[in-house]
mmCIF file of the N, C-alpha and C atoms, coordinates in Angstrom:
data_MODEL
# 
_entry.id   MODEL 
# 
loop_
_atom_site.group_PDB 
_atom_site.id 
_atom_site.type_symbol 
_atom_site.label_atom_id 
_atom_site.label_alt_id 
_atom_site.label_comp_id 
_atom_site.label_asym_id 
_atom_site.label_entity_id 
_atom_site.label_seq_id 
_atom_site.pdbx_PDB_ins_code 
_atom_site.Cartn_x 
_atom_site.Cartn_y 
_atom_site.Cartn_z 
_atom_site.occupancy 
_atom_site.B_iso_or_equiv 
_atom_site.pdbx_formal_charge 
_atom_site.auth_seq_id 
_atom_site.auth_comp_id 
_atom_site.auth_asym_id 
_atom_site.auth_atom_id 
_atom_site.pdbx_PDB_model_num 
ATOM 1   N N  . UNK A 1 1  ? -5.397  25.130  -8.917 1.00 0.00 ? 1  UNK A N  1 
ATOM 2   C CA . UNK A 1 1  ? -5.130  23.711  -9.099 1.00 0.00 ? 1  UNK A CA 1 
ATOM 3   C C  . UNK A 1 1  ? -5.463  22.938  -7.823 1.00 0.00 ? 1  UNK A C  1 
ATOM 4   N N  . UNK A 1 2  ? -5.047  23.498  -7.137 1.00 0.00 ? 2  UNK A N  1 
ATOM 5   C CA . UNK A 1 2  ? -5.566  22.713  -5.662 1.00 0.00 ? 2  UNK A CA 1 
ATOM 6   C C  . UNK A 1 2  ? -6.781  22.612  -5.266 1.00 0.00 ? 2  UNK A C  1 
ATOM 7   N N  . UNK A 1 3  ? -7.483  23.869  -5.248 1.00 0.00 ? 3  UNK A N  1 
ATOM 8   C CA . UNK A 1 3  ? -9.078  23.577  -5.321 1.00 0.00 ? 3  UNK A CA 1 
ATOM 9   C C  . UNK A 1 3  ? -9.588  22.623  -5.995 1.00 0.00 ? 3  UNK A C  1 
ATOM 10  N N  . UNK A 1 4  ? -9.185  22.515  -7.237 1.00 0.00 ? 4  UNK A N  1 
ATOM 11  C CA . UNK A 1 4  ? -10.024 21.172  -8.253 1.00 0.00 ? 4  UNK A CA 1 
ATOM 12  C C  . UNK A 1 4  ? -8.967  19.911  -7.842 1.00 0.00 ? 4  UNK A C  1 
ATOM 13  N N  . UNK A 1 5  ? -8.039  19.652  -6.918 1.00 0.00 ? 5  UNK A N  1 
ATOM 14  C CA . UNK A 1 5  ? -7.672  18.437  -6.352 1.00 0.00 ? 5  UNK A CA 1 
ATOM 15  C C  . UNK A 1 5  ? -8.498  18.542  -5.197 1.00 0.00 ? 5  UNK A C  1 
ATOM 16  N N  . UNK A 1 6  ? -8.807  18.675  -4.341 1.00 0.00 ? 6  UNK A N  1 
ATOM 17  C CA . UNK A 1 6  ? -9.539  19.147  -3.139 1.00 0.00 ? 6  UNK A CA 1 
ATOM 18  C C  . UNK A 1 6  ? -10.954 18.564  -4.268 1.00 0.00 ? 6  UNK A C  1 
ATOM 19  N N  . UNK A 1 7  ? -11.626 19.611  -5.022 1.00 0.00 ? 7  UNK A N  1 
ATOM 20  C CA . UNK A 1 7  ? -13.236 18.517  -5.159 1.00 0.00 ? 7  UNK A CA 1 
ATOM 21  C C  . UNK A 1 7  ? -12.557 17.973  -5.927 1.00 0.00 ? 7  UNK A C  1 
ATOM 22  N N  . UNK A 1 8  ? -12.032 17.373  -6.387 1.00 0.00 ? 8  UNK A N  1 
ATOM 23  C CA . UNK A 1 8  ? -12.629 15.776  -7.074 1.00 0.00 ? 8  UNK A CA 1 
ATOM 24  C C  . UNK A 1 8  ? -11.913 14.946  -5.950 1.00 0.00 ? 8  UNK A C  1 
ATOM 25  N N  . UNK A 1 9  ? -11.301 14.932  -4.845 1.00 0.00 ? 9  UNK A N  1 
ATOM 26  C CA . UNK A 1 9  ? -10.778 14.239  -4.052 1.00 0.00 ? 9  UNK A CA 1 
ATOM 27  C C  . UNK A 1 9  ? -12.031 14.200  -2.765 1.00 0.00 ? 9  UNK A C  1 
ATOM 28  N N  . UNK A 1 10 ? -12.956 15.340  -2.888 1.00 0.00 ? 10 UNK A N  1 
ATOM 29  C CA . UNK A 1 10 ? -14.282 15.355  -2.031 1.00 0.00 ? 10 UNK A CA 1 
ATOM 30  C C  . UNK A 1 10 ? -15.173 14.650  -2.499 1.00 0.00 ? 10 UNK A C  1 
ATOM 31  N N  . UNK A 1 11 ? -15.293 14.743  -4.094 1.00 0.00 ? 11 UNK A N  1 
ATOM 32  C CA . UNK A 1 11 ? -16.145 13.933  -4.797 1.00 0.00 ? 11 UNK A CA 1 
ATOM 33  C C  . UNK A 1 11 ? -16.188 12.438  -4.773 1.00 0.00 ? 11 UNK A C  1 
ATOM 34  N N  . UNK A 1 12 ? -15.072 11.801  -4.770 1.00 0.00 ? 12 UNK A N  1 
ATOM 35  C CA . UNK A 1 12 ? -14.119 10.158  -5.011 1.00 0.00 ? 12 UNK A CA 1 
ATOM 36  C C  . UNK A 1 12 ? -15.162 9.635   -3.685 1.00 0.00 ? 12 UNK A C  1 
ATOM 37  N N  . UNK A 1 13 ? -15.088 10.375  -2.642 1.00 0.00 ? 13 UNK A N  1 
ATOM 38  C CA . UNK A 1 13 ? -14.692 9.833   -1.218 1.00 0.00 ? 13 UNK A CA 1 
ATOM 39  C C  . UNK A 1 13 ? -16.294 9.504   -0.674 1.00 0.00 ? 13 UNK A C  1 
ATOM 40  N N  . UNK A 1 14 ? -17.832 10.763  -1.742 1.00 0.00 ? 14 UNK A N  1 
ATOM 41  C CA . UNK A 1 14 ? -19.061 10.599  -1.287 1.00 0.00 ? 14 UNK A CA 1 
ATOM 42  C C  . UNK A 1 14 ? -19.435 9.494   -1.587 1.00 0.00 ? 14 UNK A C  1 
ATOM 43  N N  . UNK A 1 15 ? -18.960 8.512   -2.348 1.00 0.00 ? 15 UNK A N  1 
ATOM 44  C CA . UNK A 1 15 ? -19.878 7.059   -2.088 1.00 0.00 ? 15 UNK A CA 1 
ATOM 45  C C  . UNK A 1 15 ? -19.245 6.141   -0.551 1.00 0.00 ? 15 UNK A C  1 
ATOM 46  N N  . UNK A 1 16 ? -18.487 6.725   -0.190 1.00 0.00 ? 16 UNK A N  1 
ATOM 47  C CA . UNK A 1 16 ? -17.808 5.598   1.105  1.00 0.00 ? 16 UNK A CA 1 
ATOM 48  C C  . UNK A 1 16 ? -19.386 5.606   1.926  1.00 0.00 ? 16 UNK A C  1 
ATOM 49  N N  . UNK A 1 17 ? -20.023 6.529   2.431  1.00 0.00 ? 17 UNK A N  1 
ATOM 50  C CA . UNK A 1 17 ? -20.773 6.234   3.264  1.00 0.00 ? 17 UNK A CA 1 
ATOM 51  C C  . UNK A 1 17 ? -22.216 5.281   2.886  1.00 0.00 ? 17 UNK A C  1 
ATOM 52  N N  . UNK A 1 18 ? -22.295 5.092   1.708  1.00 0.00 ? 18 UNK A N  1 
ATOM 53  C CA . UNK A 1 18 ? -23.332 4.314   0.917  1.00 0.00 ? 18 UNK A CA 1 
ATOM 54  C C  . UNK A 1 18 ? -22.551 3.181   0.739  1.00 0.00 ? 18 UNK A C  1 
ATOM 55  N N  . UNK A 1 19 ? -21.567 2.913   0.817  1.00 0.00 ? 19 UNK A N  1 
ATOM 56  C CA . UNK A 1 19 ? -20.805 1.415   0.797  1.00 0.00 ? 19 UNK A CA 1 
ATOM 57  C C  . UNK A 1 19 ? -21.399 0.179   1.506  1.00 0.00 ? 19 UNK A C  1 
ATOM 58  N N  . UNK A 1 20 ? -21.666 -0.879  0.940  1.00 0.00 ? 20 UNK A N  1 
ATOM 59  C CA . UNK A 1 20 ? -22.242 -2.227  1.784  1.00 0.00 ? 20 UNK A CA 1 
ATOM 60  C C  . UNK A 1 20 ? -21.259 -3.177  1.362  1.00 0.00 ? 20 UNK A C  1 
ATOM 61  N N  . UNK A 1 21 ? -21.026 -3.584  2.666  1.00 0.00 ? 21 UNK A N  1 
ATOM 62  C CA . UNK A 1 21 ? -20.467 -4.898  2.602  1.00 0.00 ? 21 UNK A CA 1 
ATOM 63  C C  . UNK A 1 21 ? -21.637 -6.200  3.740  1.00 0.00 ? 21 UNK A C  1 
ATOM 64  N N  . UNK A 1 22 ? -21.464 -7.508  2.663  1.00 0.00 ? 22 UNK A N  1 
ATOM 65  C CA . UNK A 1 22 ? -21.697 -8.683  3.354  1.00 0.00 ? 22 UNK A CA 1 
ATOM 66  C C  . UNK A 1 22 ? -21.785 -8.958  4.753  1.00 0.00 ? 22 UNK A C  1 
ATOM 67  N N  . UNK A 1 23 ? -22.637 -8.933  5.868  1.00 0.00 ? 23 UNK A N  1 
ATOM 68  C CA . UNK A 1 23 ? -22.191 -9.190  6.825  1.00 0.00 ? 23 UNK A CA 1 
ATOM 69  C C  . UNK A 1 23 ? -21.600 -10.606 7.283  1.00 0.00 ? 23 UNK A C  1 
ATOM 70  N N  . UNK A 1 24 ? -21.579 -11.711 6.076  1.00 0.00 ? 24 UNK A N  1 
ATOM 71  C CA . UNK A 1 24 ? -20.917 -12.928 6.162  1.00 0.00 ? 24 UNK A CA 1 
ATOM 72  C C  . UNK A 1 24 ? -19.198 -12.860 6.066  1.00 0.00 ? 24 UNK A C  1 
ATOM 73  N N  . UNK A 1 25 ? -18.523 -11.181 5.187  1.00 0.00 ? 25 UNK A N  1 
ATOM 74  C CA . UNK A 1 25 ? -17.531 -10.605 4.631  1.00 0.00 ? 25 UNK A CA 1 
ATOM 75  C C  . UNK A 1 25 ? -16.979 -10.309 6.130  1.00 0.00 ? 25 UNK A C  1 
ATOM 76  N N  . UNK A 1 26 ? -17.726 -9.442  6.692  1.00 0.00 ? 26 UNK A N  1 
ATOM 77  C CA . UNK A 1 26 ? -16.899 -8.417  7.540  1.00 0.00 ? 26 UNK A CA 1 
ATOM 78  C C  . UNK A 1 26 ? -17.018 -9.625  9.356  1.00 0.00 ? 26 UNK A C  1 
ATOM 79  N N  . UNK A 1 27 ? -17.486 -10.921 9.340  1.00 0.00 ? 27 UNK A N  1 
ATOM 80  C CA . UNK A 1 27 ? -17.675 -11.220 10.390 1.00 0.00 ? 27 UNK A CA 1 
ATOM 81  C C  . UNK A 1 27 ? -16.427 -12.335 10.716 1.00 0.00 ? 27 UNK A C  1 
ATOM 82  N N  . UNK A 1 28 ? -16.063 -12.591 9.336  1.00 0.00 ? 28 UNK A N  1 
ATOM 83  C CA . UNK A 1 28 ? -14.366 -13.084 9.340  1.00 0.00 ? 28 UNK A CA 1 
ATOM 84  C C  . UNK A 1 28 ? -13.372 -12.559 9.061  1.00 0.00 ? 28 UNK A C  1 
ATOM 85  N N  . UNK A 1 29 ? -12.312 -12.607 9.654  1.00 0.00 ? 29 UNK A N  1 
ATOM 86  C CA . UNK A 1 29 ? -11.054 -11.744 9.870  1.00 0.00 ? 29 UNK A CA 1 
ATOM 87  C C  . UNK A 1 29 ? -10.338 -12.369 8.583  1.00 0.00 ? 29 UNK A C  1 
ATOM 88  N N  . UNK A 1 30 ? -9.639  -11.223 8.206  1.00 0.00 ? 30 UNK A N  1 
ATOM 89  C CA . UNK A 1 30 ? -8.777  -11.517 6.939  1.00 0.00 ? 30 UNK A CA 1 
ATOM 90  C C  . UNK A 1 30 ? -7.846  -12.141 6.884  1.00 0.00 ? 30 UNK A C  1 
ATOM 91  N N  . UNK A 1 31 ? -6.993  -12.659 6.481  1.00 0.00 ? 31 UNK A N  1 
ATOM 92  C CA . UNK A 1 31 ? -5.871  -13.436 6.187  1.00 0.00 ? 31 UNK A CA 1 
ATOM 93  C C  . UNK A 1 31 ? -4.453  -13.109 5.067  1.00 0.00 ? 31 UNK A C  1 
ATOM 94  N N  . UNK A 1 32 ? -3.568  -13.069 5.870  1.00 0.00 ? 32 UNK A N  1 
ATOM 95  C CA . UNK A 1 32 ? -2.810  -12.587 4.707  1.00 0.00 ? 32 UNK A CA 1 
ATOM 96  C C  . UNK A 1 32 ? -2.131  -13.218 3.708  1.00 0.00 ? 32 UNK A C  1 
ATOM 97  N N  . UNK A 1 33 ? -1.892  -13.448 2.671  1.00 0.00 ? 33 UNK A N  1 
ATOM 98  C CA . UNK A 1 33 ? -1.894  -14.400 1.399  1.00 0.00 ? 33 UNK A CA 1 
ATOM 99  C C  . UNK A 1 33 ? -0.349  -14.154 1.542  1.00 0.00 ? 33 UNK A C  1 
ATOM 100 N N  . UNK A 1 34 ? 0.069   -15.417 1.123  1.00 0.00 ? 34 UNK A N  1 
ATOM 101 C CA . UNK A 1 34 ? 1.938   -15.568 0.959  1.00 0.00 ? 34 UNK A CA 1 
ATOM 102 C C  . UNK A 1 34 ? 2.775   -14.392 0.491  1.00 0.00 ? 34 UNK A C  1 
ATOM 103 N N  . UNK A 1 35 ? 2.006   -13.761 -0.251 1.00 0.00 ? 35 UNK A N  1 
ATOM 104 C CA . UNK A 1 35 ? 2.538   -13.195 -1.242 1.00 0.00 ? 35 UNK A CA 1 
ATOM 105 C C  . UNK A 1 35 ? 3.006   -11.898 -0.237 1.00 0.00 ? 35 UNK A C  1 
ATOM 106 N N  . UNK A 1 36 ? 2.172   -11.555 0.777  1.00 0.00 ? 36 UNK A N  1 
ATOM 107 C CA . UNK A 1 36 ? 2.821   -10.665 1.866  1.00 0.00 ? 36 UNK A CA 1 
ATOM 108 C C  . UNK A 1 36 ? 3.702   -11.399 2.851  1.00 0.00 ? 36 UNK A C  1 
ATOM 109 N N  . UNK A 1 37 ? 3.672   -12.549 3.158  1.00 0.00 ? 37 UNK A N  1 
ATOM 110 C CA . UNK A 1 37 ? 4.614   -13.001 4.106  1.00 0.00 ? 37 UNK A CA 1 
ATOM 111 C C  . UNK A 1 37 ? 6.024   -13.019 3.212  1.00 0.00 ? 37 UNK A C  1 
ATOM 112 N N  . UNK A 1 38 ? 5.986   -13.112 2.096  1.00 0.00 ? 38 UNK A N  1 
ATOM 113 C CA . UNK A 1 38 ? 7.368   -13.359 1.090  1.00 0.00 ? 38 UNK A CA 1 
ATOM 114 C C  . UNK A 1 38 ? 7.812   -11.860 0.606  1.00 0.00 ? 38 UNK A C  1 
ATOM 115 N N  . UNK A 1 39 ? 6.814   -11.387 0.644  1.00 0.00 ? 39 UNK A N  1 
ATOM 116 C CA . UNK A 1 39 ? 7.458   -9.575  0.784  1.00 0.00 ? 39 UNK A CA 1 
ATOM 117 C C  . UNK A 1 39 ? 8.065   -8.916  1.490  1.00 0.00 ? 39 UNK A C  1 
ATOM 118 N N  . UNK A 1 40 ? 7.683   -9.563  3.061  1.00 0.00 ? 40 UNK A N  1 
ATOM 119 C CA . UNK A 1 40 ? 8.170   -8.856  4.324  1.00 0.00 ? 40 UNK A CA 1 
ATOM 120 C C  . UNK A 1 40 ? 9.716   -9.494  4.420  1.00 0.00 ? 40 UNK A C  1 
ATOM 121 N N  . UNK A 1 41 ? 9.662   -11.046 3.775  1.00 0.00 ? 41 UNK A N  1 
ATOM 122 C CA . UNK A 1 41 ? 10.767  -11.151 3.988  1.00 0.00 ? 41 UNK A CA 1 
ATOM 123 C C  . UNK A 1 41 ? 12.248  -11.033 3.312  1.00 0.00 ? 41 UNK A C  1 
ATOM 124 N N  . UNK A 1 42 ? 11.535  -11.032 2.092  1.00 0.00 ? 42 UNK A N  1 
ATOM 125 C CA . UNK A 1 42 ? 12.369  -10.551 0.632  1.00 0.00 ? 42 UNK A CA 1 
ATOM 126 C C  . UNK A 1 42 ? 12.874  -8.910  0.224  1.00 0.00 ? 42 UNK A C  1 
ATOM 127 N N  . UNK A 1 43 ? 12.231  -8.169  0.865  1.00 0.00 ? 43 UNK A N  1 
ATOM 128 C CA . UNK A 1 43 ? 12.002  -6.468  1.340  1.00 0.00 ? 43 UNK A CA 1 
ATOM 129 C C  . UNK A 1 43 ? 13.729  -6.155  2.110  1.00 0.00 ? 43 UNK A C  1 
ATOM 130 N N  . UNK A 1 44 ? 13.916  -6.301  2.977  1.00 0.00 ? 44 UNK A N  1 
ATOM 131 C CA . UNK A 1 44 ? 15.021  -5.863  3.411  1.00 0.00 ? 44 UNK A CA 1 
ATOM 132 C C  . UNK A 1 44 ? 15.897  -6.500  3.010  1.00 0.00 ? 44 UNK A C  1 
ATOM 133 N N  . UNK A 1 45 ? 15.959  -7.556  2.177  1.00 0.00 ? 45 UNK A N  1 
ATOM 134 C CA . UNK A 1 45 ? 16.832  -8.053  1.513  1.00 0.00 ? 45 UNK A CA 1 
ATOM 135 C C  . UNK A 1 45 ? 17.621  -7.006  -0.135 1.00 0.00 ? 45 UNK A C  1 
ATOM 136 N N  . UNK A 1 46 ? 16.765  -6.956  -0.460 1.00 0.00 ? 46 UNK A N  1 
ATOM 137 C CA . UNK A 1 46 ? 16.230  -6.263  -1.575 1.00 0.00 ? 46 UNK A CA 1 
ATOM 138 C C  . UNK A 1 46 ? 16.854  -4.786  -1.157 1.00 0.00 ? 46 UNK A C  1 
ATOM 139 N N  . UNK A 1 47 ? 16.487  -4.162  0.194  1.00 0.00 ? 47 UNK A N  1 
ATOM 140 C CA . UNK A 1 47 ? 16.911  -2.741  -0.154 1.00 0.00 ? 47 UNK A CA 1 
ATOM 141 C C  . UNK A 1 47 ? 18.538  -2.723  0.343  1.00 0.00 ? 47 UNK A C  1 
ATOM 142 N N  . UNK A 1 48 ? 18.765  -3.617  1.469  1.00 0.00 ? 48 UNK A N  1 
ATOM 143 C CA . UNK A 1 48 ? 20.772  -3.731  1.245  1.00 0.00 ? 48 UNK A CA 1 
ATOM 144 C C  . UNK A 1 48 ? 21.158  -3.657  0.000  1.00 0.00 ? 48 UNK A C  1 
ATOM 145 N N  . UNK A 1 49 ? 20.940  -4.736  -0.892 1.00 0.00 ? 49 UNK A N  1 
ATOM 146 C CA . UNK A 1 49 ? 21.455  -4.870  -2.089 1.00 0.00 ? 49 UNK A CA 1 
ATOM 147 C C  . UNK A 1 49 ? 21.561  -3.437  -2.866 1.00 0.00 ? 49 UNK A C  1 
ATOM 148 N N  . UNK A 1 50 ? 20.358  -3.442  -2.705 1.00 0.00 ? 50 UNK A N  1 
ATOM 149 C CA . UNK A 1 50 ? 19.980  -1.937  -3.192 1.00 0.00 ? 50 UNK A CA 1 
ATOM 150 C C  . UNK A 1 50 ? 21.153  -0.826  -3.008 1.00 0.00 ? 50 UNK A C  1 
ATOM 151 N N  . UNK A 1 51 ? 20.869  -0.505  -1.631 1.00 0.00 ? 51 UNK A N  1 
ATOM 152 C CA . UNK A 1 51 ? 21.907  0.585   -0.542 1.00 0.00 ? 51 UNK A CA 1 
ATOM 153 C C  . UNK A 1 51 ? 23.228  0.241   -1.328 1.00 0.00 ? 51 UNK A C  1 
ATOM 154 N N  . UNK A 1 52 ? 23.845  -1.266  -0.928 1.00 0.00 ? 52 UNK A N  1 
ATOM 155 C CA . UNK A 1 52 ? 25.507  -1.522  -1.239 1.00 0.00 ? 52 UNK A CA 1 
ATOM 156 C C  . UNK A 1 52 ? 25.889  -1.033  -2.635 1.00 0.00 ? 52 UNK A C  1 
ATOM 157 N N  . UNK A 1 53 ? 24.848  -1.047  -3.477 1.00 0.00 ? 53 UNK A N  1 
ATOM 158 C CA . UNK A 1 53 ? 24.922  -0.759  -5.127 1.00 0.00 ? 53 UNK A CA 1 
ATOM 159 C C  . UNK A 1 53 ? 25.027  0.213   -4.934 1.00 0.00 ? 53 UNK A C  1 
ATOM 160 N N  . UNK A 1 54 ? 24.267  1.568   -4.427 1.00 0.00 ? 54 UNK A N  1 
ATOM 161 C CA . UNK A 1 54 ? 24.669  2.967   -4.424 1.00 0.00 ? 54 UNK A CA 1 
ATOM 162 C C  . UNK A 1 54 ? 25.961  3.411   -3.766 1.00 0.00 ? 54 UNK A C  1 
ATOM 163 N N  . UNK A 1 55 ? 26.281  2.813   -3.339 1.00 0.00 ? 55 UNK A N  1 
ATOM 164 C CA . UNK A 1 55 ? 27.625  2.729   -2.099 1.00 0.00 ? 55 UNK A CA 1 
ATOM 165 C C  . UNK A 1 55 ? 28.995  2.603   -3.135 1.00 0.00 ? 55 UNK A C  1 
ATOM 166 N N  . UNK A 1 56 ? 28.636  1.661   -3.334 1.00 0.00 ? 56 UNK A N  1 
ATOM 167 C CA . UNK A 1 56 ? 29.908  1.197   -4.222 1.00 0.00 ? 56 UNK A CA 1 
ATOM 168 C C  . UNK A 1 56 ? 29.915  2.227   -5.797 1.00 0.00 ? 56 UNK A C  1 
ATOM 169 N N  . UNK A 1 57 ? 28.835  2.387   -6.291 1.00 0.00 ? 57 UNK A N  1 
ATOM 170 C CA . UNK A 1 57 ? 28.593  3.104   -7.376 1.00 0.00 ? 57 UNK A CA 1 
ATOM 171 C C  . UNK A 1 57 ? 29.345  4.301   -7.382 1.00 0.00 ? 57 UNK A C  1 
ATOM 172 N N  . UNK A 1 58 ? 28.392  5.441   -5.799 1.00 0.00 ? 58 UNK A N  1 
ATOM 173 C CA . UNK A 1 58 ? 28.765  6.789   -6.170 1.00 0.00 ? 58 UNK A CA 1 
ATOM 174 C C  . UNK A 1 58 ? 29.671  6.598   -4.655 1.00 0.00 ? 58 UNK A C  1 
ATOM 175 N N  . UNK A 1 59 ? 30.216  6.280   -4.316 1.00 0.00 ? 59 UNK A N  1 
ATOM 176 C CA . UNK A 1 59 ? 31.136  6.339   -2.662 1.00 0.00 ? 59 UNK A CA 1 
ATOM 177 C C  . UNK A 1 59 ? 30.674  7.052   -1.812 1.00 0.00 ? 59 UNK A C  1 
ATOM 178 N N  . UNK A 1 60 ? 29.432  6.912   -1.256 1.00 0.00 ? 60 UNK A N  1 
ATOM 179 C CA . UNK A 1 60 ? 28.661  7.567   -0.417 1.00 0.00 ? 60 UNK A CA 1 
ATOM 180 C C  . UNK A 1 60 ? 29.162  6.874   1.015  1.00 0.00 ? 60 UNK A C  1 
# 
């Protein structure tokens, strides 16, 4: 089983070096869209809540 994860995971990976990108693409730096700034900040919010629920649930 591992061998046939191994090639087709060798296989996936032979087009990376034939890959083209735009050089108009790669000569501007990316930007990160709200939707990650509202993750980073909504994220640790999210896993307290989380945590206190298991807490209170099983009395860990």
């Amino acid at each position: 089983m591992e061998r046939t994860n191994n090639l087709l995971y060798d296989f996936s990976q032979t087009t990376i070096p034939t890959d083209t990108l735009d050089d108009d693409y790669l000569a501007l730096p990316g930007l990160f869209g709200a939707s990650v700034t509202a993750m980073m900040l909504a994220y640790p919010a999210l896993t307290h809540v989380v945590k206190m629920w298991f807490v209170r649930r099983w009395g860990m």
